[in-house]
C-alpha positions in Angstrom: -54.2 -16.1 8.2 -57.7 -17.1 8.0 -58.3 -16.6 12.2 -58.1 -13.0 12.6 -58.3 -13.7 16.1 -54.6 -14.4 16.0 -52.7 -11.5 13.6 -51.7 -9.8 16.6 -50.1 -12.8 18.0 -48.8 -13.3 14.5 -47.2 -9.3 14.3 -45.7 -9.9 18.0 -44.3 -13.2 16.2 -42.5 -10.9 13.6 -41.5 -8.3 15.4 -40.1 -10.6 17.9 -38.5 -11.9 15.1 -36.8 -9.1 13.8 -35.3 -8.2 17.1 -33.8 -11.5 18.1 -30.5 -12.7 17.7 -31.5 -15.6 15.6 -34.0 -13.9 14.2 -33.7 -13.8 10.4 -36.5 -12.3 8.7 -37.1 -12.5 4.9 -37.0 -8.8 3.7 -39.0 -9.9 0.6 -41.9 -12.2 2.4 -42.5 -10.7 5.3 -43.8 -7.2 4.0 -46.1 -8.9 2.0 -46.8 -11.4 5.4 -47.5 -8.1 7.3 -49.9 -6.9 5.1 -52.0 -9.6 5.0 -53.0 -9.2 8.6 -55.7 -7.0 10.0 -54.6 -5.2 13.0 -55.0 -1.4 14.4 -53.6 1.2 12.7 -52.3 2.3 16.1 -50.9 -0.9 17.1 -47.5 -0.1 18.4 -44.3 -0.8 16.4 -46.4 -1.6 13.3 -45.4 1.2 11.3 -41.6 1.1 12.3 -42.0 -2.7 11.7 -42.7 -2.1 8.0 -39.7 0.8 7.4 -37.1 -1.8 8.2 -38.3 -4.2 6.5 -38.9 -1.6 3.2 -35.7 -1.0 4.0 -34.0 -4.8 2.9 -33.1 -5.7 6.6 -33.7 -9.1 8.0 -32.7 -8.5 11.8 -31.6 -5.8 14.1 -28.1 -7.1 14.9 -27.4 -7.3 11.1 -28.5 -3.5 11.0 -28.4 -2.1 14.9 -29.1 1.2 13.7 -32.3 0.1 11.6 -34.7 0.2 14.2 -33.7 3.8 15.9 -33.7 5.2 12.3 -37.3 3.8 12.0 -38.2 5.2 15.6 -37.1 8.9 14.3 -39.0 8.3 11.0 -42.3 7.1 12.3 -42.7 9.1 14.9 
């Protein structure tokens, strides 16, 4: 966390995360995670990033409609 250098590579990390199948994301830590990192306010996905996971879900194929929800929301 201390290299800010990497927090983007850390988001793509997360977000690559939350849209694998394996991925498993906790709904609890990971806000709190995302937070912590300095990136753009336009970088893409961010803010649909944090409605799903304000949202309790750990992984798109536990919640396939998650993501389009947060698409229609944040944009």
């Amino acid at each position: 966390m201390r290299l800010s250098v990497l927090h983007s590579a850390l988001f793509r990390g997360l977000l690559a995360s939350f849209h694998d199948v394996y991925g498993d994301l906790e709904p609890t830590a990971a806000p709190t995670f995302l937070g912590q990192l300095d990136l753009p306010t336009n970088t893409q996905h961010l803010a649909e990033l944090r409605h799903v996971l304000a949202a309790g879900h750990k992984n798109h194929y536990c919640s396939p409609g998650a993501w389009d929800d947060a698409l229609r929301s944040c944009s």
